[in-house]
C-alpha positions in Angstrom: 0.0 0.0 0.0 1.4 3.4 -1.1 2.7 5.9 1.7 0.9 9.3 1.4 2.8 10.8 4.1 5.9 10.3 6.2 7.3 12.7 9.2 10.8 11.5 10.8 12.3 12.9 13.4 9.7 16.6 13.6 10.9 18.8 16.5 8.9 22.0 17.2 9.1 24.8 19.9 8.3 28.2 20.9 11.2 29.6 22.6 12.4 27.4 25.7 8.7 25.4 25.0 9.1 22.3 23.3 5.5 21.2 21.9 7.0 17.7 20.5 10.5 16.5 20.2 11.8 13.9 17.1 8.4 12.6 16.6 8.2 10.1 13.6 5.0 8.9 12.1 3.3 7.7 8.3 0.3 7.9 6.6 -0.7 5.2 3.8 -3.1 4.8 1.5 -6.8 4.8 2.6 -5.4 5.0 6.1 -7.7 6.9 8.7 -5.4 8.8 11.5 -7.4 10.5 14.6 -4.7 13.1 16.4 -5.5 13.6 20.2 -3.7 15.8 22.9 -4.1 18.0 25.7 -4.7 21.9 24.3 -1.5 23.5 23.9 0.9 20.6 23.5 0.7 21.0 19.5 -2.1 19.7 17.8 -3.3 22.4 15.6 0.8 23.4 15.5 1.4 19.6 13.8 -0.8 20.3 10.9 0.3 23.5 10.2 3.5 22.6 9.5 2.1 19.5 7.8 0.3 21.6 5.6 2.9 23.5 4.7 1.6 26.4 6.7 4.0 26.7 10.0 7.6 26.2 10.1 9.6 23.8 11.9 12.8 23.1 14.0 13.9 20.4 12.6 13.2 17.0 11.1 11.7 15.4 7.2 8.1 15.5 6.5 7.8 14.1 2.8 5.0 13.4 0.3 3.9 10.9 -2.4 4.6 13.0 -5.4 1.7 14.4 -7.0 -1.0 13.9 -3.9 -3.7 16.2 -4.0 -3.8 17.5 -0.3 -6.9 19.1 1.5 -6.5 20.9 4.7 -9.5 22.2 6.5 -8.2 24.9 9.0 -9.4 25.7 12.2 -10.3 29.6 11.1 -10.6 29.1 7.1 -10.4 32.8 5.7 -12.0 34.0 2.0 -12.3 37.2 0.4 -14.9 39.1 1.7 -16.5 40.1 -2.0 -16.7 36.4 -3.1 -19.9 34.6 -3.1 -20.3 31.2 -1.0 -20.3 29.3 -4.6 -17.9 31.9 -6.0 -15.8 30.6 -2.6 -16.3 27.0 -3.6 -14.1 27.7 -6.9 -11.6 29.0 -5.0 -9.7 25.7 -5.3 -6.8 24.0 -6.7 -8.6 20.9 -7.8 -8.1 20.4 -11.5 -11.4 20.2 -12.3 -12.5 23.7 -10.7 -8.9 25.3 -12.6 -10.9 24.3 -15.6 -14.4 25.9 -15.0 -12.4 29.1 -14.1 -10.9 28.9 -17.8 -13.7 27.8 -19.6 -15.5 31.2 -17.8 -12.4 33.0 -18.8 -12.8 31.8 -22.1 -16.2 32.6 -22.5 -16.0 36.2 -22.0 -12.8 36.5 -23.7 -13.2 37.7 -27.6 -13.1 35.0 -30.4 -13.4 32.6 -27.5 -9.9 30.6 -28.1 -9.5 26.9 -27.3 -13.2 27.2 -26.7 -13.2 23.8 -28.7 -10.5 22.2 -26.6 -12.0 23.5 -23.6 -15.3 21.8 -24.5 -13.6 18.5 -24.8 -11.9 18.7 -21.8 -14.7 19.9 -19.4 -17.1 16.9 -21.2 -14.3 14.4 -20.4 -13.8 15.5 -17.0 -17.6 15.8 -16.4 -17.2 19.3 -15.1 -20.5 20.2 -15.9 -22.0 18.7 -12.6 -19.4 20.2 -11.0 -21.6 23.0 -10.2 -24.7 20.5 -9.0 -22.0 18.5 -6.6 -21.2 21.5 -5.3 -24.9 23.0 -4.3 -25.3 19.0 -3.1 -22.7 19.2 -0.4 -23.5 22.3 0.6 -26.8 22.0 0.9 -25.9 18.4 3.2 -24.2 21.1 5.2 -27.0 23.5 5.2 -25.6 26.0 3.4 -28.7 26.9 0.9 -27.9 30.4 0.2 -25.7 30.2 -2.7 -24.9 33.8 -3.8 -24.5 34.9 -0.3 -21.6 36.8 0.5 -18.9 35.1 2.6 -18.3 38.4 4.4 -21.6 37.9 5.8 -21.2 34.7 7.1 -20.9 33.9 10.7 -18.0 32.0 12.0 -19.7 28.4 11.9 -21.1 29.4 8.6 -17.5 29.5 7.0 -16.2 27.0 7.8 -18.8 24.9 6.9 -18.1 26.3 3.3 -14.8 25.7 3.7 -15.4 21.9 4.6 -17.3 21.9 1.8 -14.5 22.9 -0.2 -12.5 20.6 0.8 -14.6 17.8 0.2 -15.4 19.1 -3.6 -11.5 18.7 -4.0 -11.9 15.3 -3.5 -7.9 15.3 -2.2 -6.4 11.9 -1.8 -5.3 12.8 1.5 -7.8 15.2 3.6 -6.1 17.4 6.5 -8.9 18.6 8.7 -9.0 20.3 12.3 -12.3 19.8 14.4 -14.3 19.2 11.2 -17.3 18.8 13.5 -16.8 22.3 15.4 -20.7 24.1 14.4 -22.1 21.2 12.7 -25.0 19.9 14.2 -26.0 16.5 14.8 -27.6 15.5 11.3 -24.6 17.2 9.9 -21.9 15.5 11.9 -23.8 11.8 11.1 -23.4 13.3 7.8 -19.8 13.8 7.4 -19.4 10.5 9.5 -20.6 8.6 7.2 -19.0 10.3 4.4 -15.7 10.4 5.6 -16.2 6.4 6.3 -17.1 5.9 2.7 -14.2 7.7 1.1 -11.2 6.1 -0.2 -9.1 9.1 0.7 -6.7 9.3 3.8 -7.3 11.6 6.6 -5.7 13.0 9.6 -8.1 14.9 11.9 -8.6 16.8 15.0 -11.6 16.2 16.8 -13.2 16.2 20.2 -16.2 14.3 19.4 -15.2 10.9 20.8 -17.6 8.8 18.5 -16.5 10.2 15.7 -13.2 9.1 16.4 -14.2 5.6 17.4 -16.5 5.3 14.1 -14.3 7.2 11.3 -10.8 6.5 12.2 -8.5 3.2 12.1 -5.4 4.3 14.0 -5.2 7.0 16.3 -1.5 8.8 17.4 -0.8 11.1 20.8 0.7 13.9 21.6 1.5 13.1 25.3 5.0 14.9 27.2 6.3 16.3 23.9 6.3 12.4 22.4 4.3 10.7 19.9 2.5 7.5 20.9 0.9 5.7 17.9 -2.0 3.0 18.6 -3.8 0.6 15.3 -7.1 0.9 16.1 -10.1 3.0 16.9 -11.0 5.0 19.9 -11.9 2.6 22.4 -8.9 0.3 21.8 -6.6 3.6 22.2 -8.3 4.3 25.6 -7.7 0.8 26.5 -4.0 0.2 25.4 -3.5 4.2 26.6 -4.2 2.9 29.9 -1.9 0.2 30.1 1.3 2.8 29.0 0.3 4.8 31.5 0.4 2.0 33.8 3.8 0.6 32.9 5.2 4.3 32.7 4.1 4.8 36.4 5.7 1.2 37.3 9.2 2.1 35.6 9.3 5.9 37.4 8.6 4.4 40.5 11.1 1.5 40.2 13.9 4.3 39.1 13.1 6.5 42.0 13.6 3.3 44.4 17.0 2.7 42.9 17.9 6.6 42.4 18.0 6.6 45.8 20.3 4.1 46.1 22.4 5.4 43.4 22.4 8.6 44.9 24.0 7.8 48.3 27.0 6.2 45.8 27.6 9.2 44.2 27.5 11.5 47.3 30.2 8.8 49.0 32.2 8.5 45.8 35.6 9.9 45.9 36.6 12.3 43.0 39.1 9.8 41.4 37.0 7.5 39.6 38.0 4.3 37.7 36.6 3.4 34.2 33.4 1.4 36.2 33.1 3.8 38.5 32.5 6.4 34.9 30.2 4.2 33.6 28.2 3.6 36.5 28.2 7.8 37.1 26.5 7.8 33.7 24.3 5.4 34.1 23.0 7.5 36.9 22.4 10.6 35.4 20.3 8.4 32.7 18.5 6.9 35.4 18.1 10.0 37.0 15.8 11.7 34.0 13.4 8.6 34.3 13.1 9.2 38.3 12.5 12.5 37.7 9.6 12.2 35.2 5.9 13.0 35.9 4.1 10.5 37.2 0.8 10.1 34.5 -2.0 11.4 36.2 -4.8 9.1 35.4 -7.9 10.4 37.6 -8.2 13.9 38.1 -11.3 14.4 39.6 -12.9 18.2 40.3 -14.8 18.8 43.3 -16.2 22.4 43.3 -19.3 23.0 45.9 -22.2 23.9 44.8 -24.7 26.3 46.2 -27.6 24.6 48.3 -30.6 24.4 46.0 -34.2 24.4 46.8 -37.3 22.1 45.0 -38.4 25.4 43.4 -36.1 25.5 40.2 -38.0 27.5 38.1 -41.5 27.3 36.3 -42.1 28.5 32.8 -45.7 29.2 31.6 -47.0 30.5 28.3 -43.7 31.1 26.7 -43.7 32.9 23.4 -40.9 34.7 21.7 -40.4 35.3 17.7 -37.8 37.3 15.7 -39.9 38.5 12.3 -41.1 35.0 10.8 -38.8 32.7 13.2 -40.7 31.4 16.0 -38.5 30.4 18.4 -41.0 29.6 21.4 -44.5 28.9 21.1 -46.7 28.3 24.7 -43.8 26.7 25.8 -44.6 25.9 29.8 -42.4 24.0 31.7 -41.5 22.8 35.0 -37.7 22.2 36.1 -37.3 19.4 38.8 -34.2 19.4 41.6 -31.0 17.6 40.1 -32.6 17.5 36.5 -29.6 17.2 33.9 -31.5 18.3 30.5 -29.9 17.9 27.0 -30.8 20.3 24.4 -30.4 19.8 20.6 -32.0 20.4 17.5 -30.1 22.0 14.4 -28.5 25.4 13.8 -30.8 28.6 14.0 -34.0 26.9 16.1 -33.6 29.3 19.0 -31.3 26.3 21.2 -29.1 29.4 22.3 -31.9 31.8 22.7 -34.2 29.8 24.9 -30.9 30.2 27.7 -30.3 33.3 27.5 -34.2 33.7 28.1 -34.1 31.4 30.7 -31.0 33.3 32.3 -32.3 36.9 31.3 -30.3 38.4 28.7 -33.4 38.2 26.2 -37.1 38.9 27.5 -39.8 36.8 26.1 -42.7 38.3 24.0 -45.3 36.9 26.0 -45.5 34.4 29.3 -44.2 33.9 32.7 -41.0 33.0 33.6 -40.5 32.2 37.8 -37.3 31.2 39.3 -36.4 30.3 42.5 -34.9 32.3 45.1 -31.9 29.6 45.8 -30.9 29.2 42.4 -27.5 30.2 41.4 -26.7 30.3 38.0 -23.2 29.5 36.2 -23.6 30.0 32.7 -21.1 29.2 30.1 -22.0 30.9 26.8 -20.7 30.5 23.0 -19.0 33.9 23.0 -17.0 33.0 26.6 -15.1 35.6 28.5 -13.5 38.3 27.6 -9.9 38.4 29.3 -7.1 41.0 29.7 -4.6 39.3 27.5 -1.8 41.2 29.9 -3.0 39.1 32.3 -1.1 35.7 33.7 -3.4 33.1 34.2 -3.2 32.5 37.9 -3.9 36.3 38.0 -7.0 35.8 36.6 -8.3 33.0 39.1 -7.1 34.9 41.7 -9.1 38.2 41.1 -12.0 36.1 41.5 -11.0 33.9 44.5 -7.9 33.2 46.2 -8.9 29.8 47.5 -11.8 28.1 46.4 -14.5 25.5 48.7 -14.2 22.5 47.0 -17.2 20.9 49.6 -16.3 18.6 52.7 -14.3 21.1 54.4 -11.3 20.8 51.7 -10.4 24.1 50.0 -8.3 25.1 47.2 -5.7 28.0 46.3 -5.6 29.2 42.6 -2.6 27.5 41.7 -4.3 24.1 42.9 -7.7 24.5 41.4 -5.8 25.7 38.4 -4.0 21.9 38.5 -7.6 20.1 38.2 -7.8 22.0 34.9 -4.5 20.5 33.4 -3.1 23.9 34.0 0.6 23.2 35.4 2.3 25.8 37.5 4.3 26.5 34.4 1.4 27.1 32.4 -0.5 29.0 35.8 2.0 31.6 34.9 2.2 32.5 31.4 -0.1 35.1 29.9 -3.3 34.8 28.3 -2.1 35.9 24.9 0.2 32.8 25.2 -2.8 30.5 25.5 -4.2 28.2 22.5 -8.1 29.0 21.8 -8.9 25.8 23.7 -6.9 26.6 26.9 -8.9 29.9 27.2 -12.1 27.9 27.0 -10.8 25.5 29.8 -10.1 28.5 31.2 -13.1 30.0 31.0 -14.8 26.9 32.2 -13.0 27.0 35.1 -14.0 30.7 35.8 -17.8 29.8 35.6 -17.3 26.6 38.1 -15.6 28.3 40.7 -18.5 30.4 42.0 -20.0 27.9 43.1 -23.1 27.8 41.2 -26.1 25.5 41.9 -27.5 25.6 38.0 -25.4 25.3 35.4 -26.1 26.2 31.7 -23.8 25.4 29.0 -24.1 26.5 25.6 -21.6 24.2 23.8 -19.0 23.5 26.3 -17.3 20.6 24.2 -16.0 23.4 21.5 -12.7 23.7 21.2 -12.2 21.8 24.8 -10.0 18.8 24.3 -10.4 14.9 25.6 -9.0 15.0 29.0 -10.9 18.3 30.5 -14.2 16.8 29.0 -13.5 13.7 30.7 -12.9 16.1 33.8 -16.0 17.8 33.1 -18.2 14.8 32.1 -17.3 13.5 35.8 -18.2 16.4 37.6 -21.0 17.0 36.0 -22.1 13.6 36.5 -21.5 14.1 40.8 -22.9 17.7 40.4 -25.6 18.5 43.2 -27.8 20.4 41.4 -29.2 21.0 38.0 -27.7 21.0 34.5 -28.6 22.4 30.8 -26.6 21.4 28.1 -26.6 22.8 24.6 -24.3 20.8 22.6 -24.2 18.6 19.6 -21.4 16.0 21.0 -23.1 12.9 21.4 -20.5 11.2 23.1 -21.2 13.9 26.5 -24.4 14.6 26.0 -25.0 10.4 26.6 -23.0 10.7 29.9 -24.2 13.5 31.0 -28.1 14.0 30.6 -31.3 11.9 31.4 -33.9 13.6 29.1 -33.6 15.8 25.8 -35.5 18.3 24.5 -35.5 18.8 21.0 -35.7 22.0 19.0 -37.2 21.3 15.5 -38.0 24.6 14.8 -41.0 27.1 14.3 -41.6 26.5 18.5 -42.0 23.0 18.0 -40.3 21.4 20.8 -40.6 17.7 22.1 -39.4 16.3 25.1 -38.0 13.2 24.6 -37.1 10.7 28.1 -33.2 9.4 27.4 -30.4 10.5 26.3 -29.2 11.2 22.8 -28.1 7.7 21.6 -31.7 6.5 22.7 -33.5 9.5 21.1 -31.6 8.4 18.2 -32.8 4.6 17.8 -36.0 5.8 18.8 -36.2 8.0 15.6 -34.9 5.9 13.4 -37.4 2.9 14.3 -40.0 6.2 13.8 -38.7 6.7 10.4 -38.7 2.8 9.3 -42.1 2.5 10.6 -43.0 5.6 8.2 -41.3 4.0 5.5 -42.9 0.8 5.8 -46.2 2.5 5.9 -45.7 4.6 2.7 -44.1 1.7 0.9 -47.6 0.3 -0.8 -47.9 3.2 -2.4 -44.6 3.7 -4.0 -44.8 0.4 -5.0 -48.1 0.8 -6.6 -48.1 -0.7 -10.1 -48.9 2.0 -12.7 -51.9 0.0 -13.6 -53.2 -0.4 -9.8 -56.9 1.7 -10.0 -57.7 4.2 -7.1 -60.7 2.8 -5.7 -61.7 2.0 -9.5 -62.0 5.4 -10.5 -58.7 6.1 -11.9 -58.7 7.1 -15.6 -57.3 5.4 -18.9 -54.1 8.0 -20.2 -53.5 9.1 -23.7 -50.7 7.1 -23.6 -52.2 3.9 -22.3 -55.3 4.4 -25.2 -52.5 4.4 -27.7 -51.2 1.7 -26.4 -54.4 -0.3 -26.4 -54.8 0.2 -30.0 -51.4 -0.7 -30.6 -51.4 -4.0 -29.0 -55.5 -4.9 -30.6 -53.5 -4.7 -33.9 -50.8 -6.6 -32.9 -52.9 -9.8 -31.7 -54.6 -9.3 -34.9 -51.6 -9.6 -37.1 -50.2 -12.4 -34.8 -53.5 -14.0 -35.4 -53.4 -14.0 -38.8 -49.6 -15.3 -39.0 -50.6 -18.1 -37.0 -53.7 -18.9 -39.4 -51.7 -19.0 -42.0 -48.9 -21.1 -40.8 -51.4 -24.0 -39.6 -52.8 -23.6 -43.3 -49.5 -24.3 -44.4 -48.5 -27.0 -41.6 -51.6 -29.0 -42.8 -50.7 -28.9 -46.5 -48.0 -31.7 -46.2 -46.0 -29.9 -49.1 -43.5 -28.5 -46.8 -39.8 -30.0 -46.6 -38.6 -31.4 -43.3 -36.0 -28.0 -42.4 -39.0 -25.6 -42.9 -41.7 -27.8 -41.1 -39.5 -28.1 -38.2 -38.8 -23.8 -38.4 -42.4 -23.4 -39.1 -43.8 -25.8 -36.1 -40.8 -23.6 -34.0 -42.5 -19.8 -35.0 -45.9 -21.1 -34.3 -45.5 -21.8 -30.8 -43.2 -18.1 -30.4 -47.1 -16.8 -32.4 -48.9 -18.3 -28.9 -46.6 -17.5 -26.4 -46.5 -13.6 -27.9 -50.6 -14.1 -28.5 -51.3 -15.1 -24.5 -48.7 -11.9 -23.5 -50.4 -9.4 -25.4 -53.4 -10.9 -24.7 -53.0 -10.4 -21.1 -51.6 -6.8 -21.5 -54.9 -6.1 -23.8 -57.1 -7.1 -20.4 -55.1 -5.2 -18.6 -55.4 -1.8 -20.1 -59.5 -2.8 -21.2 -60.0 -3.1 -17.0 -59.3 0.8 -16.6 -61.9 3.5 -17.3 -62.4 5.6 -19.9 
């Protein structure tokens, strides 16, 4: 199998921060790779520099010659003037190079190589280039075609950009969190898309059953090392836990015999023989395993929470519209204690307005909305905090709290809340501007946890967050004494984390579904099956089957009619005359035999169009 890609020995860093040291890994053919790491240790920073984007300290990263490469970037950028289909051109697939000369060509005068052209855009079918384009997008629910991309929001352009990508049809596909603003039907979407194609990939994602489903081998960025494991999600999580397992076995057998070898060198004299040299050596080797970090395989965050009442709150008559979009219509509700909801639906049904309605950033139009006097909200929105990017990080914990009740009488400084956040006391005191997007999310996160709220709301918290501080998250929020919304389209959390889901489907029509999100899923799809069985009588309805006997004879089927009454007719009269002939006893042997053959053909084509004659007769004039 051909080798698409091949890094040996790639060393980055920023300064005296090393992100990954003489890392070494391939891509073949067809190969699926899934990239995971903690934010900031160098995902986004890898395929940069894979891409061709990002320099590099040293190392090889080499190519199969000629690949076609696709790299979907985190924050895609376009010319502001350009179209979303004009954007979709924007490519260096060969086939979209050749629409852009054919259009060149066509308003050029005398139209030169218009002939050539012709040729070459009918042999490369580049006239449902167009039509494949307005497909994906429209999968991607991008319907507004001459829209300007410098009116798009955020999620909006990227989502072209994806689809740019996937019109390029690369033979290896670069793409960082591909499933950022996609909702769910999308994301099944892509899944399955990205399953079906015969191109390689290597991806960033957070969406853990994306990873398990789409991706064959996944590789780690883990203490500035690469760790490389052939097979899917769940068998990196298992064989992830075993290294950690055998790395915390080895550190803690070198620090039993550092100790040792420590009291040798301190009683060594300074004249040393040549075993005495190789021994010192073998120390100071021994001494960089003892002095590793011990993995840390269960953080766990414990953050009180606010005593909470049975009065949540109680919604009644709910009704709020923006021009035609009806966002709530009578909604009424009532919120129990400890209630962990899941909210989905797609893009633009009013998910993110129904919170900030329910926290009181938007008034409704009509209705009652009653909250109870304990509840304390902690509400973690899209936009997130705005920080002072002068600030260091610790600084910014600390002009909230300097230590922090984590419940049971325990309490925390900044520096070691900051540490149940994967923030190390290195990283406690760098700046913000220093951060990667996901850090500030964490924390962000970390800022709306540690006021102690007794009702959380969290308007996509898995954006941008990586695998370890959902994990994190998706445990607390699990223990968490007191009541939880979650906007968010990863399915993976929102099946840990919630018992019920309601579901935005748009124009106020909301249903509340008991379950999580895997079991609203089955539950639709036997909904849809059902649906399909039902309707299937009907598309499978002959063209001849009558509606309750009153359905009328076409033109078509008259002409027919007529047709095959002549027909017998005329097969009638062959046959009449072949068994005049038959009887004769004139007829050589050869043309008795081919004779005695046609008539039989005469009654098998007679008793066919014979039944086709009844058939058309039966339906009404």
């Amino acid at each position: 199998m051909a080798c698409h890609l091949q890094v040996e020995n790639l060393t980055k860093s920023f300064g005296d921060s090393v992100l990954f040291q003489h890392i070494s890994f391939g891509i073949d053919e067809k190969e699926k790779v899934g990239l995971i790491a903690q934010n900031g240790k160098g995902k986004t920073t890898l395929l940069n520099i894979i891409a061709g984007k990002e320099g590099y300290d040293e190392g090889i990263i080499s190519f199969r010659r000629d690949l076609r490469i696709g790299y979907l970037e985190q924050n895609p950028q376009y010319p502001d003037g350009l179209t979303v289909l004009e954007a979709c051109f924007q490519s260096s697939n060969s086939t979209a190079r050749l629409i852009q000369e054919y259009e060149q060509c066509l308003h050029t005068e005398g139209q030169p190589g218009m002939e050539k052209l012709l040729s070459r855009m009918e042999h490369e079918k580049a006239w449902e280039y167009e039509t494949k384009i307005k497909q994906i997008l429209s999968k991607l629910k991008i319907n507004d075609f001459n829209q300007k991309v410098g009116h798009l929001s955020g999620g909006q352009l990227k989502r072209v950009a994806l689809a740019n990508i996937l019109i390029m049809e690369p033979e290896l596909l670069i793409l960082d969190e591909p499933t950022n603003h996609l909702d769910l039907d999308m994301t099944e979407w892509l899944e399955g898309y990205l399953k079906r194609s015969h191109a390689s990939l290597l991806m960033v994602t957070h969406d853990r059953y994306f990873l398990d489903r789409v991706c064959s081998e996944i590789i780690e960025i883990d203490n500035r090392q690469l760790y490389a494991y052939k097979g899917n999600y769940a068998y990196y999580l298992e064989k992830r836990e075993e290294r950690i397992q055998a790395t915390n076995a080895e550190i803690a057998r070198a620090n039993n015999l550092y100790r040792t070898e420590l009291e040798w060198m301190r009683r060594m004299p300074q004249a040393r023989g040549h075993k005495a040299r190789y021994r010192e050596e073998a120390f100071y080797e021994l001494e960089k395993t003892a002095k590793q970090q011990t993995a840390q395989q269960n953080i766990t965050l414990e953050v009180k929470s606010s005593y909470i009442g049975n009065k949540i709150f109680e919604a009644a008559h709910l009704c709020k519209s923006f021009g035609d979009t009806t966002i709530l219509k009578d909604f009424s509700y009532i919120f129990s204690r400890y209630e962990k909801m899941g909210i989905i639906g797609d893009n633009g049904t009013g998910k993110s307005t129904f919170i900030k309605i329910l926290t009181g950033e938007i008034k409704p139009d009509k209705g009652t909305l009653d909250i109870g006097e304990t509840v304390r909200f902690g509400y973690y929105s899209q936009n997130g905090l705005q920080f002072n990017e002068n600030t260091k990080v610790i600084d910014v914990v600390r002009n909230i709290a300097e230590v922090i009740d984590s419940g049971n009488g325990k309490r925390l400084t900044a520096s070691q809340f900051l540490q149940h956040f994967l923030f190390t006391p290195e990283k406690q005191h760098n700046y913000v501007c220093k951060l990667s997007g996901g850090e500030r999310r964490r924390l962000y996160l970390c800022t709306v946890l540690m006021g102690n709220p007794n009702f959380l709301v969290l308007d996509e918290p898995t954006n941008d967050l990586d695998i370890a501080t959902l994990n994190i998250l998706e445990d607390y929020l699990i223990h968490f004494k007191g009541c939880v919304i979650v906007v968010s389209h990863d399915r993976f959390f929102m099946d840990k984390v919630v018992d019920h889901i309601l579901v935005f489907k748009g124009q106020g029509d909301i249903q509340d579904f008991p379950g999580n999100y895997s079991d609203y899923r089955t539950w639709k799809e036997s909904q849809e099956k059902q649906q399909k069985q039902a309707e299937k009588p009907k598309t499978n309805a002959t063209p001849l089957a009558r509606d309750n006997g009153k359905r009328k004879r076409t033109y078509k089927e008259r002409l027919e009619l007529q047709q095959v009454e002549e027909e017998i007719e005329a097969l009638e009269a062959e046959r009449k005359e072949l068994e005049t002939a038959l009887c004769s006893g004139t007829l050589p042997v050869e043309e008795l035999t081919a004779q005695s053959i046609r008539i039989a053909e005469i009654e098998k084509l007679i008793d066919e169009k014979s039944t086709r004659w009844i058939e058309l007769s039966e339906i009404e004039e």
